[in-house]
C-alpha positions in Angstrom: 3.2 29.6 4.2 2.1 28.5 7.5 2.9 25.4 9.0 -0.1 23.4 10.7 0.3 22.4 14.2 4.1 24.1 14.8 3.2 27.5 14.6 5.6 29.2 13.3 5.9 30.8 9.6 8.1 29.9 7.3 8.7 31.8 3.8 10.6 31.4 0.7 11.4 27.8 1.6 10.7 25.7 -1.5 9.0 22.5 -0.9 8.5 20.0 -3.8 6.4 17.0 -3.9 7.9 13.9 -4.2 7.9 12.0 -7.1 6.3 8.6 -7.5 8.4 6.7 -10.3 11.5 5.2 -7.7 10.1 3.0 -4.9 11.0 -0.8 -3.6 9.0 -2.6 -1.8 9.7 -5.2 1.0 7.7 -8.3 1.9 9.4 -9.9 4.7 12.7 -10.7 3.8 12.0 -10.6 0.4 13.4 -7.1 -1.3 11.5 -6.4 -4.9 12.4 -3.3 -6.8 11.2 -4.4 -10.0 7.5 -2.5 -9.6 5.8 -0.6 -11.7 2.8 0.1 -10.0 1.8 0.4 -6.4 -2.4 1.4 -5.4 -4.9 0.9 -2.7 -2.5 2.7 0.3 -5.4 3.8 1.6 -7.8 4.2 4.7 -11.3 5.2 5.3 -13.4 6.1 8.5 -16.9 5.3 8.4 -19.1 8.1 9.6 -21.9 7.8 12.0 -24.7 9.9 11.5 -26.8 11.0 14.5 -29.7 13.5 14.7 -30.5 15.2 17.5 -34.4 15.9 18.4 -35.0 19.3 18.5 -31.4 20.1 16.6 -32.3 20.9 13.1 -29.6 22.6 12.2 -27.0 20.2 11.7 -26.9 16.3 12.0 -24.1 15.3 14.3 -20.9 12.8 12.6 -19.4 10.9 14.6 -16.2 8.7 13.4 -16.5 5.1 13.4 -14.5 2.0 12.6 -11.4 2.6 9.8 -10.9 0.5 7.3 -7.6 0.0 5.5 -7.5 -1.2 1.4 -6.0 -4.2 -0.1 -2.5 -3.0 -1.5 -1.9 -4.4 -5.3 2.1 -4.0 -6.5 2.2 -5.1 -10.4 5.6 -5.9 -12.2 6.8 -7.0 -15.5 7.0 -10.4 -15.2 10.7 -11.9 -13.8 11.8 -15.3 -13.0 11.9 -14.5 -9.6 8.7 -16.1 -8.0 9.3 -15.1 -4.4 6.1 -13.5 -4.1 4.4 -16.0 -6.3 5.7 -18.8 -3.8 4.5 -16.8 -0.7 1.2 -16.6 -2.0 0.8 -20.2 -2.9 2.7 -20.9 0.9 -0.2 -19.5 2.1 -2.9 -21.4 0.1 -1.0 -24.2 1.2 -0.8 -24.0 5.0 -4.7 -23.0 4.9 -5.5 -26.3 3.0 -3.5 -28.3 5.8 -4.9 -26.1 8.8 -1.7 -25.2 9.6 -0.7 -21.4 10.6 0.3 -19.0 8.4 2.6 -16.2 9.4 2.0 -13.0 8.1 4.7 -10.7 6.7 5.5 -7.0 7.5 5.3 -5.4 3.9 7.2 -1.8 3.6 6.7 0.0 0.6 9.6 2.8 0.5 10.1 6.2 -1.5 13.6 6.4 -3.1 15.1 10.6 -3.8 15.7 10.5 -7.7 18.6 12.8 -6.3 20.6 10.9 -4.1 19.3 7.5 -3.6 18.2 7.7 -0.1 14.7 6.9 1.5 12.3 9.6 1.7 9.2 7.6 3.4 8.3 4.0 4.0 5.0 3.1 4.7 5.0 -0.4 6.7 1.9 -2.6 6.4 1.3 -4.5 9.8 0.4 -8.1 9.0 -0.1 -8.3 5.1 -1.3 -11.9 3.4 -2.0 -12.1 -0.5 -5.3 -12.3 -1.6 -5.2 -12.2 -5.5 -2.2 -12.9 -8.0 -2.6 -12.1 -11.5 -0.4 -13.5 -14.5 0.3 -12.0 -17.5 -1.6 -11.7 -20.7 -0.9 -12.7 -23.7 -2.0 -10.8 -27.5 0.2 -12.1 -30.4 -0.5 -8.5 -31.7 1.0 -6.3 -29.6 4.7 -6.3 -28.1 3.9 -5.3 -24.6 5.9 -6.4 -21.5 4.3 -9.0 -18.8 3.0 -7.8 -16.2 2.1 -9.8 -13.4 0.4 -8.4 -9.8 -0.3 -9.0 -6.1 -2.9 -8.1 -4.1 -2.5 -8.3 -0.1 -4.7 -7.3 2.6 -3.0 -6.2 5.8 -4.3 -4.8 9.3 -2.8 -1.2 9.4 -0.6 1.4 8.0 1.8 3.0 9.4 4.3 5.8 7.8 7.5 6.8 9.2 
């Protein structure tokens, strides 16, 4: 197996992935482990096509702005309403015209092993943009789930 960018070789090393099923997720001060879902760690880079006279046999890309997804977390539904209360903190201070401060969101990777934090990625500047409650069906006996949505303005991975 060779290793891109070090440049060295390195053989009969075993390298799992990671598994997906433990991870917490911080909003602030605000520490949340009860998730069952986490999407929309994402980013794109538009691509700028240019074509050169003269050039026909390839069209020249160029990268252009990146964008960054909103993040949704969904949980089964808990009395605890931190998140809930942040979201409606910031409906609140919007109606007023007051400032809203953003929070540093960190969404971390927990080894089923040995408990201890494989990677965090840290959200610069996240705000919620869509809570969902739970739904209701008499006919089924399903757990609440409730979710967030946030936008933020970067990800970062350490």
């Amino acid at each position: 197996m060779v290793m891109v960018g070090t440049g060295t070789t390195k053989t009969a090393q075993r390298i799992d992935p990671l598994g997906t099923f433990k991870f917490h997720v911080e909003v602030g001060n605000i520490m949340e482990a009860a998730f069952i879902d986490c999407s929309g760690l994402e980013m794109t880079t538009d691509v700028f096509e240019y074509q050169e006279g003269g050039l026909n046999e390839y069209v020249h890309k160029i990268p252009g702005r990146t964008k960054v997804a909103n993040v949704t977390l969904k949980r089964g539904f808990a009395k605890s309403n931190e998140l809930f209360e942040w979201y409606k903190e910031m409906e609140k201070s919007l109606l007023e015209g007051k400032r809203f401060d953003f929070q540093d969101v960190s969404i971390i990777l927990y080894s089923s092993a040995d408990q201890s934090e494989l990677v965090r990625w840290n959200l610069d500047k996240a705000f919620p943009v869509k809570w969902v409650g739970p739904s209701f069906k008499t006919d089924e006996a399903a757990v609440a789930v409730e979710s967030l949505e946030f936008a933020h303005h970067g990800i970062t991975m350490t």
